[in-house]
C-alpha positions in Angstrom: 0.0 0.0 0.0 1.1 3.4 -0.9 2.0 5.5 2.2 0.4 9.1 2.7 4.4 10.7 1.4 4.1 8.5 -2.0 0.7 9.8 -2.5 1.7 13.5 -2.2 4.9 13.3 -4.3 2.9 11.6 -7.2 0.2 14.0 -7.1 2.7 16.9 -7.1 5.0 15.4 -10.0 2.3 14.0 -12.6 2.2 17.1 -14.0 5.8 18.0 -14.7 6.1 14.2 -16.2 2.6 14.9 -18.4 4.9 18.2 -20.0 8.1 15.8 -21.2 6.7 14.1 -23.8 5.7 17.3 -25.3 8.7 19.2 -24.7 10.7 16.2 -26.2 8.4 16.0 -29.9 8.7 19.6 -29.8 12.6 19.3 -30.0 12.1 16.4 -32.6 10.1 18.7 -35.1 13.0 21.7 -35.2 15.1 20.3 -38.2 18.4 19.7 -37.4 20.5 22.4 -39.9 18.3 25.2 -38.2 19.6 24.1 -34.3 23.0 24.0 -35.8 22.7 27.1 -37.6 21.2 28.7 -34.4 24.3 27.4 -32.3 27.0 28.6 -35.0 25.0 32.2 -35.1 25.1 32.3 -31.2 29.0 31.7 -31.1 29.8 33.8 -34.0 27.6 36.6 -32.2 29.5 36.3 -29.1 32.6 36.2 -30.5 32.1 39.5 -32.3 31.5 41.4 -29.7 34.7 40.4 -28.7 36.6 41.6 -31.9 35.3 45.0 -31.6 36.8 45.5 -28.4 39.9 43.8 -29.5 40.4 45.7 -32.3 39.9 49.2 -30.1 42.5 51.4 -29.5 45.3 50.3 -27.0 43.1 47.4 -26.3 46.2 45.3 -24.8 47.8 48.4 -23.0 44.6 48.3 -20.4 43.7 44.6 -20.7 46.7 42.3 -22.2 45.9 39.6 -24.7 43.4 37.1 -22.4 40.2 38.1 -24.3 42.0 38.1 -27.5 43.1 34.5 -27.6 40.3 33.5 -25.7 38.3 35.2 -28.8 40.7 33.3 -31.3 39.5 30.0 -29.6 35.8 31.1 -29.9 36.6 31.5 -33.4 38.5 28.1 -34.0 35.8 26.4 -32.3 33.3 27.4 -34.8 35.4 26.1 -37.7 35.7 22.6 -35.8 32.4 22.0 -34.5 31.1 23.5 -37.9 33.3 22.8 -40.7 30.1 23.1 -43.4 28.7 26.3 -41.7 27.6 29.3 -44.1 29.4 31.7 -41.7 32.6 30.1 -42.7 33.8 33.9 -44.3 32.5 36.0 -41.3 33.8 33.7 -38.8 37.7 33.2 -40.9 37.3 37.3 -41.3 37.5 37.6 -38.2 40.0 35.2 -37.2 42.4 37.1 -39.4 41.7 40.6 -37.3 42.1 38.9 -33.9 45.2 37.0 -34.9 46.5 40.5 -36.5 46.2 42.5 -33.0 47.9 39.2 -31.4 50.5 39.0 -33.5 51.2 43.0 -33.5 51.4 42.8 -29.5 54.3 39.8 -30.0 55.5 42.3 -32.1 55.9 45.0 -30.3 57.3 42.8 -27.3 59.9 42.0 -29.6 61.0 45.0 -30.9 61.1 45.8 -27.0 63.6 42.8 -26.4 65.5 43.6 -29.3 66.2 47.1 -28.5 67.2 45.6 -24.9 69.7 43.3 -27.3 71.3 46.0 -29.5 71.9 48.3 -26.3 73.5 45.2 -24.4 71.5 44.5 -21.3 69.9 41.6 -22.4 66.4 40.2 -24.1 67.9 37.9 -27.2 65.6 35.0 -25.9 62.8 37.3 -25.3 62.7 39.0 -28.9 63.4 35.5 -30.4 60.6 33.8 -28.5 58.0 36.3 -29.4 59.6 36.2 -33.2 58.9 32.5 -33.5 55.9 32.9 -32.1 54.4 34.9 -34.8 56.4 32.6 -37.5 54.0 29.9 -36.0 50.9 31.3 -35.4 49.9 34.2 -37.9 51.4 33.1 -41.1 49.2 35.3 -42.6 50.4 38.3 -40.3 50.7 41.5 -42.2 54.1 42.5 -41.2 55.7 39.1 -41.1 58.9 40.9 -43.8 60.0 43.1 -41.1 59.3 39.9 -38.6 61.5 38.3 -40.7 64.4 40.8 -41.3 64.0 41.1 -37.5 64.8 37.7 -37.3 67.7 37.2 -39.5 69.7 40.2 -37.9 69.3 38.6 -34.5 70.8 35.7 -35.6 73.5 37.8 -37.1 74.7 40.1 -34.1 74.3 36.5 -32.3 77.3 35.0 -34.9 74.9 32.7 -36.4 75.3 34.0 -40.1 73.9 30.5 -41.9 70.4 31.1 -39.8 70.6 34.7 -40.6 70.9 34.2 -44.2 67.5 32.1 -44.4 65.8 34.8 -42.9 67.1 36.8 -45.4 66.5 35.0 -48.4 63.0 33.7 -46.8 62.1 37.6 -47.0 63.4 38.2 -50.6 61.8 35.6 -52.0 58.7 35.5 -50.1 58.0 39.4 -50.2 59.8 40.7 -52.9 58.0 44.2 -52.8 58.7 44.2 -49.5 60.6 47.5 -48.2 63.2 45.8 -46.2 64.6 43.7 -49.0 67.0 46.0 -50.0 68.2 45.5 -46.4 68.0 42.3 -46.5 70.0 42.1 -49.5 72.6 44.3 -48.0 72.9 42.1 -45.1 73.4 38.8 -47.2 76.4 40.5 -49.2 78.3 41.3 -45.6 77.8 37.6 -45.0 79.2 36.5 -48.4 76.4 35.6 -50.2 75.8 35.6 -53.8 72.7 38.0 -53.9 72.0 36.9 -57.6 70.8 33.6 -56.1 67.6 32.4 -58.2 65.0 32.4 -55.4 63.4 29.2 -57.0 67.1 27.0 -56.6 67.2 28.0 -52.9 66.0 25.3 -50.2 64.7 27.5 -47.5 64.6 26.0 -43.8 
């Protein structure tokens, strides 16, 4: 026999177990592409609110770079969880401006620990660090020649002309209209190195 407690708890749960079955056809009428779509939206929305106030003016100065990757994950997620999704332009768009501002703050780190470098009190790891950094996460980085001739005189003023000179040649032949090549040339003829090198016989590390 059901005691007086059963009897209370069924009474006050029927209903709430009368609404599932409803709820649950309900979720099996919405086509799947439209949740999916909904979910990509949601993500893509989120994440560009977070661009905007990534790409603001000295955005890193007052906050450092936490939002910004955290943004470039958001972003990243979208493309894996939704490889097919029709936001695939807006969402790669605005990868590219996130990974810009990331990869301009490396940037300006390095230039910092370079500077350190040249004046002798140190910051050759630090400048290289931030250097590599940007060679392996924002290829498409708009200021990867000066990255690059950056690079190659580091390993120069650190007696390591055979490193230098890939950077060198990686920036001539990969950015020919570039406004450091001339540089860059310059530098490979102190080294010893025929400048009249065909670009397209070179083996590039």
């Amino acid at each position: 026999m059901f005691s007086h407690r059963r009897i209370f708890l069924i009474l006050i749960l029927t209903p709430f177990l009368l609404l599932i079955p409803t709820h649950v056809s309900w979720a099996q009428e919405v086509p799947a592409d439209e949740q999916r779509l909904e979910s990509d939206e949601e993500m893509l929305r989120k994440a560009e609110e977070n661009v905007q106030l990534i790409i603001s003016k000295r955005f890193f100065e007052k906050h450092g770079g936490d939002l910004a990757r955290k943004t470039e994950q958001q972003l990243k997620d979208i493309l894996q969880l939704y490889p097919n999704t029709p936001l695939r332009d807006r969402v790669e768009e605005n990868l590219v401006r996130v990974q810009e501002e990331l990869a301009t703050h490396e940037l300006s780190v390095a230039r910092f620990y370079q500077a350190r470098y040249e004046h002798g009190e140190g910051g050759l790891k630090g400048a290289q660090n931030r250097l590599n950094e940007i060679l392996k996460k924002y290829p498409k980085f708009s200021l990867m020649d000066e990255v690059l001739l950056r690079f190659g005189t580091l390993y120069l003023k650190s007696e390591q002309p055979d490193e230098a000179a890939n950077f060198f040649w990686k920036l001539v032949c990969k950015y020919p209209s570039s406004q450091y090549v001339s540089e860059a040339l310059e530098q490979l003829s102190k080294i010893g190195i025929n400048t009249s090198e065909d670009c397209n016989n070179l083996r590039l590390k």
